[in-house]
C-alpha positions as CSV (number, residue, x, y, z in Angstrom):
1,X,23.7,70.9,-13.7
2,X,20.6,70.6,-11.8
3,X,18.6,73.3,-10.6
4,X,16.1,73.8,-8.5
5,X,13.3,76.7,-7.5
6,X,12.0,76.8,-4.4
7,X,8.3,78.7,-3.7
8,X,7.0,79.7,-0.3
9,X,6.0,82.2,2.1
10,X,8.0,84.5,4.1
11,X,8.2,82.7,7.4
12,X,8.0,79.1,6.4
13,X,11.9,78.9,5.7
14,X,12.0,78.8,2.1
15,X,15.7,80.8,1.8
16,X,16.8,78.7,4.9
17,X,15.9,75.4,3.0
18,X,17.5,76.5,-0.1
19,X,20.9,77.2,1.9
20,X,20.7,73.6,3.8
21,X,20.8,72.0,0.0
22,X,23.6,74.1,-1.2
23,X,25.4,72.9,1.9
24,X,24.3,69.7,2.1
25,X,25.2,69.4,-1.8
26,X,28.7,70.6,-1.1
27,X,29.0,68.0,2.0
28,X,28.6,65.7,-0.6
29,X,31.4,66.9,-2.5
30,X,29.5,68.6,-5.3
31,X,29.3,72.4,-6.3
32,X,26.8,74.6,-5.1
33,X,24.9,77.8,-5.2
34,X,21.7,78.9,-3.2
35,X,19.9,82.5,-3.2
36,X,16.2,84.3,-2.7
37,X,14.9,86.5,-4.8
38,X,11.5,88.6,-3.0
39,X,10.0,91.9,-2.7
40,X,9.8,93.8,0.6
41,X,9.8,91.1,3.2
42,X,7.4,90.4,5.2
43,X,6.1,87.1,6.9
44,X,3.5,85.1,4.6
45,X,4.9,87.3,1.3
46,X,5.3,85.0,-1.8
47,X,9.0,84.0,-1.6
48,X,11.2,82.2,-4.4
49,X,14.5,80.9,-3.7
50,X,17.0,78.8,-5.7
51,X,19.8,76.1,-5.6
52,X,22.2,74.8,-8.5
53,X,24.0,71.9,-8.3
54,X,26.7,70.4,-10.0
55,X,29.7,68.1,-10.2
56,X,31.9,71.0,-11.4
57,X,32.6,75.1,-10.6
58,X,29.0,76.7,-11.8
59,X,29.9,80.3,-13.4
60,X,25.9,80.9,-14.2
61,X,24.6,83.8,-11.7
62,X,20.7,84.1,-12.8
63,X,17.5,83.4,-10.8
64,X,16.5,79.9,-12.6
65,X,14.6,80.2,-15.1
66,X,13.6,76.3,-16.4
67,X,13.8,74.1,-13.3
68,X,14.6,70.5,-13.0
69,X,12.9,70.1,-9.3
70,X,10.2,72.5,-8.4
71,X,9.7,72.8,-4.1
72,X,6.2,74.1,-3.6
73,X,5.7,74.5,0.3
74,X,2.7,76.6,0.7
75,X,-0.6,75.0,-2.0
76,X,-2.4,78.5,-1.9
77,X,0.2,79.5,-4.1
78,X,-1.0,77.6,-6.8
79,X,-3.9,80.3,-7.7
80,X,-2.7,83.2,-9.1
81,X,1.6,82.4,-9.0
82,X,3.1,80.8,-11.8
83,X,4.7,78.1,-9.9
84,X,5.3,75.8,-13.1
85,X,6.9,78.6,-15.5
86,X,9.8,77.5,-17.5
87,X,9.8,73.9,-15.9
88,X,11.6,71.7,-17.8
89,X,9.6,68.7,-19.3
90,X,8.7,66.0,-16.4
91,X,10.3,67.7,-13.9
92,X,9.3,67.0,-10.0
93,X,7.3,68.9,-8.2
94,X,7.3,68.6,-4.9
95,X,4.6,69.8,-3.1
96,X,3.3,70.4,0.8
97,X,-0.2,69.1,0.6
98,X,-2.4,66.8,2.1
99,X,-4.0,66.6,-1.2
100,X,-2.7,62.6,-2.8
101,X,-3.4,63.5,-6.1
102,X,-3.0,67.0,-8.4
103,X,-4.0,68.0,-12.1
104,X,-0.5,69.5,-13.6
105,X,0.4,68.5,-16.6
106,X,3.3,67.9,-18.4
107,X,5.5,67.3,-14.7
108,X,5.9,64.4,-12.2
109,X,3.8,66.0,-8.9
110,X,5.1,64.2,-5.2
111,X,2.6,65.6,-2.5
112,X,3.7,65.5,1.4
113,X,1.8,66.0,4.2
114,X,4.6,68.0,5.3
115,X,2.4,70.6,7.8
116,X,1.3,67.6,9.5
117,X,4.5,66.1,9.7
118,X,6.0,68.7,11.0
119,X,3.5,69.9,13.9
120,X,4.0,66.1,14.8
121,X,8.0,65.8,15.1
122,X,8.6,69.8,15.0
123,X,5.6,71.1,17.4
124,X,5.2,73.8,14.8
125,X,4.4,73.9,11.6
126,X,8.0,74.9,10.2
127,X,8.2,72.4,6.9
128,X,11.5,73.1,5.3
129,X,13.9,70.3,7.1
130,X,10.7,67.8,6.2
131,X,10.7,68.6,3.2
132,X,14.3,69.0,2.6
133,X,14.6,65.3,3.6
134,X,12.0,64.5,1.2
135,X,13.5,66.3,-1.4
136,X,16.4,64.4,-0.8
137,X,15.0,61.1,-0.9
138,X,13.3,62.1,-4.0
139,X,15.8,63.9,-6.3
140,X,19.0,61.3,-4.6
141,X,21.1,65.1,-5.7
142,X,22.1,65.3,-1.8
143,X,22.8,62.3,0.7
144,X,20.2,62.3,4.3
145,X,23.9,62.1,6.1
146,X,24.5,65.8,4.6
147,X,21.3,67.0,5.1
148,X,21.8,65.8,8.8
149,X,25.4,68.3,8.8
150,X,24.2,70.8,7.1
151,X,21.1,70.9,9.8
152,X,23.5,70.4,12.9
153,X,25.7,73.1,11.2
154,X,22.7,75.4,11.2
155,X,20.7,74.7,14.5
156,X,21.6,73.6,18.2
157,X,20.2,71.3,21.0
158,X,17.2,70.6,20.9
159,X,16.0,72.3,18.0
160,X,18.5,70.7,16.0
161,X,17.7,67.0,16.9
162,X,13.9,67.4,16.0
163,X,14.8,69.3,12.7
164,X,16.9,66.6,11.9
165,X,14.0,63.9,12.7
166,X,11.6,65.9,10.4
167,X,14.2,65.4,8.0
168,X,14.6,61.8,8.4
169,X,10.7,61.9,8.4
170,X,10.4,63.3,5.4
171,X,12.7,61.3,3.4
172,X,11.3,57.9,5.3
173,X,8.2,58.6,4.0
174,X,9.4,59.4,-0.3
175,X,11.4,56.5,-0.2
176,X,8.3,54.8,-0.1
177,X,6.3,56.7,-2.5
């Protein structure tokens, strides 16, 4: 089982993100489980959300506790949250930064411009479909063809098609990385 916890802010679609890779996940055939966990909501509140995935039924209901992938989308969360508690040895940390190199020890960091790629395929600086298709360039736990369903599932139009470009954006440019 693989699991995954997810860090942001209220606003930048952390929960949303979290739901596209359960869904994506099971597009691909696999099990699945996706839930927040915050406080009293609010827009730019420290949110953490999390994904299990697995090849067979997953009976385990807990937050996650020692993750395998660690999604960091907002860096000013570094100072003063505990982003890397319980992280399993080398595990990936991917992280919205503009930033091309970071001091954490004892895990393998992947930074994204993901704000900037966002404001350029998005118009706004809404990161989770970039970084979900980076995330699933990087990890290879969910295919870019169900991350594109599971988008088209959850937005229309418009909004839909330049979601699903971020996406191919974002896993475009980890490929490469």
């Amino acid at each position: 089982m693989m699991e995954i916890r997810i860090h942001g802010r209220g606003g930048q679609g952390s929960v949303t993100m979290a739901e596209l890779i359960a869904e994506a996940a099971f597009f691909d055939g696999k099990f699945s489980q996706a839930f927040p966990n915050f406080g009293v909501e609010r827009r730019g509140a420290p949110v953490t959300a999390f994904v299990r995935i697995d090849k067979k039924y997953i009976r385990l209901r807990s937050q996650v506790y020692e993750p395998d992938y660690i999604i960091i989308q907002d860096p000013t969360l570094l100072d003063g949250t505990d982003v890397l508690a319980g992280a399993k040895k080398e595990a990936i940390v991917l992280i919205n930064t503009e930033k091309k190199k970071l001091d954490m020890p004892g895990v393998n960091v992947k930074p994204l411009s993901a704000t900037e790629l966002a404001l350029e395929v998005i118009g706004k600086p809404i990161i989770n479909t970039t970084i979900l298709g980076a995330f699933a360039a990087l990890s290879g736990l969910i295919s870019l063809g169900a991350v594109e369903k599971a988008i088209r599932k959850r937005f229309i139009g418009d909004l839909a098609q330049r979601n699903v470009l971020a996406a191919k954006k974002g896993f475009e440019i980890m490929s490469h990385n």
